[in-house]
N, C-alpha and C positions, 0 to 999 in steps of 0.2 A: 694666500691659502697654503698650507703645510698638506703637500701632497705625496704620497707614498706609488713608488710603480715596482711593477715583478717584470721578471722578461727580461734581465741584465740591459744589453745595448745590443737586439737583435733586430730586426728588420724592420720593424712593429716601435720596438721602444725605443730605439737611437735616435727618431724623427719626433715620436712623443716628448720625450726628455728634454728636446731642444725647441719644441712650440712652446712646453709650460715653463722652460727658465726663460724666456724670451717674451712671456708675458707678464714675467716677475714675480713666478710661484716660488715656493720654497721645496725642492723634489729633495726625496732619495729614493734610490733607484737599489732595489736588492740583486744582488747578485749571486749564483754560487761560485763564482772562481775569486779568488784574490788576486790574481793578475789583471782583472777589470778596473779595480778601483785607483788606478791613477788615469785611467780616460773618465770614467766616469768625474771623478774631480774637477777633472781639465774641460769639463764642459761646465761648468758650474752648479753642481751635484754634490748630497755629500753621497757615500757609500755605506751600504750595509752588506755584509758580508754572509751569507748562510743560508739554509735550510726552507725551502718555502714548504715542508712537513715539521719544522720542529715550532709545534706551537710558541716556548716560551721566547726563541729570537722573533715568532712573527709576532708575537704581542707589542715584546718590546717597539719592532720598530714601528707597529700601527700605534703607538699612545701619542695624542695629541695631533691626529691626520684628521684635515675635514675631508678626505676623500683617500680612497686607495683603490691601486686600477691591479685587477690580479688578471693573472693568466696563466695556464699551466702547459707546458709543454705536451707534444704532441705522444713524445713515449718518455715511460721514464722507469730506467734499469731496462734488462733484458727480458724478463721475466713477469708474470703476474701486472701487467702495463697497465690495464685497466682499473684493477685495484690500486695500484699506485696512485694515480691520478686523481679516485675518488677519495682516496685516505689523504693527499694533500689538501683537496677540497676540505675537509671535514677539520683539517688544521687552521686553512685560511678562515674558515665559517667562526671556530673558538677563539680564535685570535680578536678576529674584527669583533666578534663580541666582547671580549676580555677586556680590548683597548675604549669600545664604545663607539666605534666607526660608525658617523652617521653614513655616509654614501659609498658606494662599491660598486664599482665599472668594470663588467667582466668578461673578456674577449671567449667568443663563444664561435660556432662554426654551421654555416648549415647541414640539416640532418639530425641538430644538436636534440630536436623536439620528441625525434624515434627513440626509443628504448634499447632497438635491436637491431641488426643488419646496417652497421653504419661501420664499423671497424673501431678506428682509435677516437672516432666523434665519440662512441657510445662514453666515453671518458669526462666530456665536457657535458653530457648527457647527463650525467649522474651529478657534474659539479652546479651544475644549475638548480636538480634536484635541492641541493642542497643549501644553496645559496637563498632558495624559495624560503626556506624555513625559520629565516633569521627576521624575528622581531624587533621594530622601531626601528630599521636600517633601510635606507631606500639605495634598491639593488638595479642596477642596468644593465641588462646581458645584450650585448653586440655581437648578433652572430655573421661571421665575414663567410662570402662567399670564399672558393678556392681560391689561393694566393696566385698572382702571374706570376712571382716570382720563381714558383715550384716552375715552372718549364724548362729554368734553367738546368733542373739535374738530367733535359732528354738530351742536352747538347752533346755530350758523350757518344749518344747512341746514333745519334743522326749524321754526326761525321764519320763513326764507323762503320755502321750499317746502313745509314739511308733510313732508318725507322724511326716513325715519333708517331705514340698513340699508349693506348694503356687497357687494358680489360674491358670496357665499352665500348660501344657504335659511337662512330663520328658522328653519328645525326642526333645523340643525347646531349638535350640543352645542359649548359653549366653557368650557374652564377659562379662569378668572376671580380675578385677584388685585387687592386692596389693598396700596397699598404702605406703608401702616404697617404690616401683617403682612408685608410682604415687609421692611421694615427692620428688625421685631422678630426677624424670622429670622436676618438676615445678623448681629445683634447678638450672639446666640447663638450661631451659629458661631463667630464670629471668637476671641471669649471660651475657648473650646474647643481641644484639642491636633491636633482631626482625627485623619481614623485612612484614613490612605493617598488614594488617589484614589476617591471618592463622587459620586454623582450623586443632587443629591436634587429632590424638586417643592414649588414653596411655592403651594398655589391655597388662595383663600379660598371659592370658590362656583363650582358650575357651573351654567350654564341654555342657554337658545338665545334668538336674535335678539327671534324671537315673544314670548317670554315678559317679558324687558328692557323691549322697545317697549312692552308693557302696564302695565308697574311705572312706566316714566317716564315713559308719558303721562297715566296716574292721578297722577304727584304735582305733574308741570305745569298740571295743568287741561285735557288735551287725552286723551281719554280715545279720541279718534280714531286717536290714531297708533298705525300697523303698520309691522311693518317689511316695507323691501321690498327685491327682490333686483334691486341694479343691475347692467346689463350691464357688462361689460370698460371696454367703449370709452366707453361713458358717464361709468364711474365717475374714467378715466382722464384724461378730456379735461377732466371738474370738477377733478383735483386739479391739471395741468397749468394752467391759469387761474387756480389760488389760488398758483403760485409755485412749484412741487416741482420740481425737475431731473427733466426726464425718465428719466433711469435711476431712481430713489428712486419715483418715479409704477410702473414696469413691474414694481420689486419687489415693492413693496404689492400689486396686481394681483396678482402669483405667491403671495403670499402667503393674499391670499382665497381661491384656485384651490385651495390646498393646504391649506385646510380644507375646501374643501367636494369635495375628492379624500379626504379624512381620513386625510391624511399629519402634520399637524401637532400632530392632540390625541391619533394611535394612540396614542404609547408612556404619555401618560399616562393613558390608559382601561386599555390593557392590563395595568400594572404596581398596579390597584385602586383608582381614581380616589379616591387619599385627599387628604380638604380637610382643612389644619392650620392654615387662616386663621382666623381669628374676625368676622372683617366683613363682612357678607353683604350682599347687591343690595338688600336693604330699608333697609337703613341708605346706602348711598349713595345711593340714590335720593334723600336730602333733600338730601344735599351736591349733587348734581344739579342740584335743584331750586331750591337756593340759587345755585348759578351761571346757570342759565338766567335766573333775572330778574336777576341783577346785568348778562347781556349787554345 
């Protein structure tokens, strides 16, 4: 199969890229930097270089894909983010039509299904919207629980201050994914004919804030850490100081609000909180724990 993926060689797609050349696909992997595409190569890839909003590159590179796996970053530009997000959607949707894409696997997040009070989800929110609307294309939206990887940016705060927690109660359930099961998914898919427009959830583990904070601070050596429930403005004026565009700072914020509103993890409580992941918080915990002391 001649399979097309977005995502450069990020957390998600560097593991993708190297299941479907290792099953004997034919990838190219879009990137926006030019400095990617000598690793991309080097894995057995060819490169596309550019824009995943400039229709006429994304046409080009969807012509002749039996599948194409999109994903759109979580913010993009400083400014107007959500629009962004939803106008690349609306490029990916022209393109894949332009090119004739029969299938389109499209990493999506829980929350994705709310309209409203989700922060930067409402983004993937809208690209779903819009993915819905493409005739004769069979569309698979994979919405990932929270990444374990995201933990890594509290290591900072925990060797500084002793604090790891975020705008919710520790007692608020969270779907919880690994992105090697989130790229063993998307691998699977793509490989697949689809069967019309799907929504589906890839979580490898659920828990709460509480119980996390006990797992890694038993495998750091700090058997003290809790997690604690930071205010708004707190949590807002730390991420402002570390660099975040203020708009990207006030979504994140909506975003905690709209867990611990339980707008975010409803639809996938409701729909029978099934975990198809295989990587569970005890097993990240070392990966964890092997990044805390390398910081």
């Amino acid at each position: 199969m001649k399979i097309i993926t977005t995502g450069s060689l990020g957390n998600v797609a560097k593991p993708l890229v190297k299941k479907l050349i290792a099953a004997g696909h034919e990838v190219t992997v879009i990137s926006t930097k030019e400095d990617r595409k000598n690793e991309i190569e080097e894995l057995g890839a060819k490169a596309a270089i550019g824009s995943i909003s400039d229709v006429t590159f994304l046409t080009e590179a969807f012509n002749g894909a039996d599948a194409v796996y999109t994903m759109m970053p979580p913010s993009m530009g400083a400014i107007n983010m959500i629009r962004n997000i939803a106008d690349a959607g609306h490029a990916n949707a022209q393109a894949i039509k332009a090119a004739s894409v029969p299938h389109v696997v499209m990493l999506s997040s829980v929350g994705a299904d709310a309209p409203e009070g989700t922060g930067p989800v409402k983004g993937v929110h809208r690209v779903e919207q819009i993915l819905s609307q493409l005739n004769g294309v069979n569309v698979t939206v994979l919405r990932s629980g929270f990444f374990f990887v995201n933990f890594f940016r509290d290591i900072p705060l925990i060797k500084n201050r002793g604090i790891f927690g975020n705008n919710y109660s520790g007692d608020d359930e969270l779907a919880l994914t690994h992105s090697d099961d989130l790229s063993s998914a998307i691998a699977d898919e793509l490989q697949t004919k689809g069967n019309g427009f799907e929504v589906k959830y890839v979580v490898s583990d659920i828990s709460t804030g509480n119980k996390i904070a006990t797992l890694f601070g038993k495998a750091i050596g700090k058997p003290e850490l809790t997690w604690t429930e930071i205010p708004d403005e707190q949590l807002k004026q730390g991420m402002l100081s570390g660099g975040l565009p203020p708009e990207l700072a006030g979504l994140i914020i909506e975003l905690g609000q709209g867990v611990k509103a339980g707008i975010v993890m409803k639809d996938f409580f409701e729909k029978g909180r099934q975990v198809t992941g295989k990587i569970k918080l005890e097993q990240f915990a070392e990966e964890f724990k092997s990044r805390y002391q390398q910081a």
